[in-house]
C-alpha positions as a Python dict, from the first residue, in 0.01 Angstrom:
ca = {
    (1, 'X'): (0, 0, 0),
    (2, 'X'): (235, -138, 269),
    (3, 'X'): (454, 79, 456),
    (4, 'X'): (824, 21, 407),
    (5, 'X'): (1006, -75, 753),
    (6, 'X'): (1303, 144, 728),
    (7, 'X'): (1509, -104, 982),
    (8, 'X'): (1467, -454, 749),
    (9, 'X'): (1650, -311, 469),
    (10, 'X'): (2018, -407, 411),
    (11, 'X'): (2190, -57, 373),
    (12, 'X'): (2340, 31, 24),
    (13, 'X'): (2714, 77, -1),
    (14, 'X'): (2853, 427, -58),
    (15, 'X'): (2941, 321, -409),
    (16, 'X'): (2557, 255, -494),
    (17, 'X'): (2428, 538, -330),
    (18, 'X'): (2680, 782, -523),
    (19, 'X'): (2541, 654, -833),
    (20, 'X'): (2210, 686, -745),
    (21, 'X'): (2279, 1055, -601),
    (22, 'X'): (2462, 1110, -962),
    (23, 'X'): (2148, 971, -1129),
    (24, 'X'): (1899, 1157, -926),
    (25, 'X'): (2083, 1464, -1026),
    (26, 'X'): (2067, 1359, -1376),
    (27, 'X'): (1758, 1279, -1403),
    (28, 'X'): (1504, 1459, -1136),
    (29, 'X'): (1296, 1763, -1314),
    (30, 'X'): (1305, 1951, -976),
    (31, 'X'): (1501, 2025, -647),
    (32, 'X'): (1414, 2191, -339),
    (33, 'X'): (1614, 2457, -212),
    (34, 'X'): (1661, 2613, 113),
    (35, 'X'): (1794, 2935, 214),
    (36, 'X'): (1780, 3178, 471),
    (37, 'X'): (1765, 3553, 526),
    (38, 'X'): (1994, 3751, 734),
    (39, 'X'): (1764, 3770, 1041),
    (40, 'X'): (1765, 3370, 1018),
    (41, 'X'): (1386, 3379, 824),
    (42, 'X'): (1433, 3041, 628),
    (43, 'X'): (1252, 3004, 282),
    (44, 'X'): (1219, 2653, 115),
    (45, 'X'): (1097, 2645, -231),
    (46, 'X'): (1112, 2402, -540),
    (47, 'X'): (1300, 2504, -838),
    (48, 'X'): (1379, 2339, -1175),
    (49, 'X'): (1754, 2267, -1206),
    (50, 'X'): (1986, 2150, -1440),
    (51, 'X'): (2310, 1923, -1325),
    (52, 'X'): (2587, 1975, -1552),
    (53, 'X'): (2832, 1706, -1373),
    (54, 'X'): (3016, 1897, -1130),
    (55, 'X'): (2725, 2210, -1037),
    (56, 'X'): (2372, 2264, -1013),
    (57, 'X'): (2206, 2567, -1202),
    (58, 'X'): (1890, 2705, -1062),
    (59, 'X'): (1704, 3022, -1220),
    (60, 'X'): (1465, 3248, -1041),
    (61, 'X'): (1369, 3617, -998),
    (62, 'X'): (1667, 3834, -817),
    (63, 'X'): (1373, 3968, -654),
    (64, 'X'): (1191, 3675, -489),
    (65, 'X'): (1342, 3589, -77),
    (66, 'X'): (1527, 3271, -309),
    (67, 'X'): (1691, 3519, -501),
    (68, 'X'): (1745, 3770, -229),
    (69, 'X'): (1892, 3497, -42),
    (70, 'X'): (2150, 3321, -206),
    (71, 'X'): (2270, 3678, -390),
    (72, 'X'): (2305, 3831, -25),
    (73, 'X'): (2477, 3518, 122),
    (74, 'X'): (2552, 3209, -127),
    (75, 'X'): (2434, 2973, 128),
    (76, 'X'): (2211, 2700, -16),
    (77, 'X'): (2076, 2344, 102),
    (78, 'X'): (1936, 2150, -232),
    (79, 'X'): (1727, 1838, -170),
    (80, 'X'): (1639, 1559, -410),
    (81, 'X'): (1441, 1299, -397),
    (82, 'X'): (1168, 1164, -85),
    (83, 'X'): (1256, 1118, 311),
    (84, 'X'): (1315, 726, 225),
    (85, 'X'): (1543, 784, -41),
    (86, 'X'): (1675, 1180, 20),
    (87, 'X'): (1979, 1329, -165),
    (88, 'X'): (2108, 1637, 34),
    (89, 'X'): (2371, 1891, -95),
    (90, 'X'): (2490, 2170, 57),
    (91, 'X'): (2654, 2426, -141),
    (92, 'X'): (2770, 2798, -251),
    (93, 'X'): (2583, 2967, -488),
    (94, 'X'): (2736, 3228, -747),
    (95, 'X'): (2494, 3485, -894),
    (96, 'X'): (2485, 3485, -1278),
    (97, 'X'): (2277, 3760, -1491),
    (98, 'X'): (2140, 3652, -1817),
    (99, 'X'): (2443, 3843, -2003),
    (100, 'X'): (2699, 3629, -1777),
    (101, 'X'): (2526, 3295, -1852),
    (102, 'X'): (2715, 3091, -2127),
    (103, 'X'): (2501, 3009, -2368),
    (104, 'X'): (2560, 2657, -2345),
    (105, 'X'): (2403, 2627, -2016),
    (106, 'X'): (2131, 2877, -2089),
    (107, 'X'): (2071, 2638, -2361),
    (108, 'X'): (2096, 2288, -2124),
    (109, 'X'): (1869, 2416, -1828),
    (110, 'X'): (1621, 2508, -2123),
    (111, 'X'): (1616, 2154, -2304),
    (112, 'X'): (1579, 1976, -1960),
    (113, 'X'): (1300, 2169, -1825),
    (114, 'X'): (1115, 2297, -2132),
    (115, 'X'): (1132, 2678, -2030),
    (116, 'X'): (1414, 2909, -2042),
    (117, 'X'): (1469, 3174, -1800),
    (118, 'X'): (1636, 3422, -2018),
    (119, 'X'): (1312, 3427, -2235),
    (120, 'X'): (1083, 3520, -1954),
    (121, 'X'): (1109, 3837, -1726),
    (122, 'X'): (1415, 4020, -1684),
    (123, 'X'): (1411, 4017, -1308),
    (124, 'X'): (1554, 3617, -1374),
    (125, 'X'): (1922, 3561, -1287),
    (126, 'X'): (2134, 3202, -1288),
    (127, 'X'): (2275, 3046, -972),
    (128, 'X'): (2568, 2779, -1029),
    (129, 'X'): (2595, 2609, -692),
    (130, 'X'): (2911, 2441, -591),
    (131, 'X'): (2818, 2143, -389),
    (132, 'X'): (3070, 2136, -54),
    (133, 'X'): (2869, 1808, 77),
    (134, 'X'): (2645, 1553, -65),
    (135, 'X'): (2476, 1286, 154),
    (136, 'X'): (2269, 1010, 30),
    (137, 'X'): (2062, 795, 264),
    (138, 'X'): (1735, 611, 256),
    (139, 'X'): (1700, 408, 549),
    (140, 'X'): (1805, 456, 906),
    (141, 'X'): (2058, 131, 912),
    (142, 'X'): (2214, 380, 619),
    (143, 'X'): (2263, 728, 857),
    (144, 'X'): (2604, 634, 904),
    (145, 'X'): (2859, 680, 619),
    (146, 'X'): (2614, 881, 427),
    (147, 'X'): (2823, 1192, 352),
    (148, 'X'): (3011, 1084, 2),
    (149, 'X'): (3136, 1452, -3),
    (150, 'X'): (3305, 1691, 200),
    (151, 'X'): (3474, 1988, 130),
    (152, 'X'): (3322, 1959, -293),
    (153, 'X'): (3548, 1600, -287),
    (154, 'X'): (3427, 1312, -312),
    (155, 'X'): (3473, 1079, -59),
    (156, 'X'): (3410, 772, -288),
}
């Protein structure tokens, strides 16, 4: 297989790129999501997700450094897709317990990933993360312009 040469590819415009982001979101199976402890002791693990247009839901143990994390401090960094074609959001998580869940979304993240969290061990809790930014980029001629949201607005 031939390597791709990052610098001969004509960048995509933000308008692509957002619907690619949106359609990664849609469609990925997993995401992988970085947190951090309060002594600064980062943790980077995949997780299934579920994108219901506006959030991403994650489920894993409360007790797990994930869960530890983002219930002690909210502060996530979600990333989809490869290092050529990378979707990066960085968000606020909001701890959910099986009983605060609505059952529609317990139900969603269980059709798209084939397991359901609130079947499994208790220790399982919901995060809905808020996204704050997204940036979408694949090459390097595509570095610039590639935050399409700041502040959870889109910028396209």
């Amino acid at each position: 297989m031939t390597p791709v040469d990052s610098r001969s590819r004509e960048p995509r415009s933000p308008e692509q790129r957002k619907r690619e982001a949106l359609e990664r979101l849609t469609h990925d199976n997993d995401v992988w999501v970085a947190t951090a402890d309060a002594t600064g002791e980062p943790c980077l693990v995949p997780l299934a997700f579920w994108w219901d247009g506006e959030t991403v839901w994650l489920s894993t143990r409360v007790t797990n450094p994930t869960g530890r994390n983002l219930s002690a401090t909210g502060k996530v960094r979600l990333s989809f897709g490869h290092t050529r074609d990378v979707v990066l959001v960085h968000g606020t998580a909001r701890t959910l317990t099986r009983e605060e869940l609505p059952v529609e979304v317990g139900d969603a993240f269980a059709a798209k990933d084939g397991w359901d969290p609130r079947e499994d061990h208790p220790s399982y809790v919901f995060f809905q993360v808020i996204p704050e930014v997204l940036q979408a980029w694949g090459t390097v001629p595509e570095m610039s312009g590639r935050t399409l949201m700041r502040e959870g607005k889109w910028l396209v």
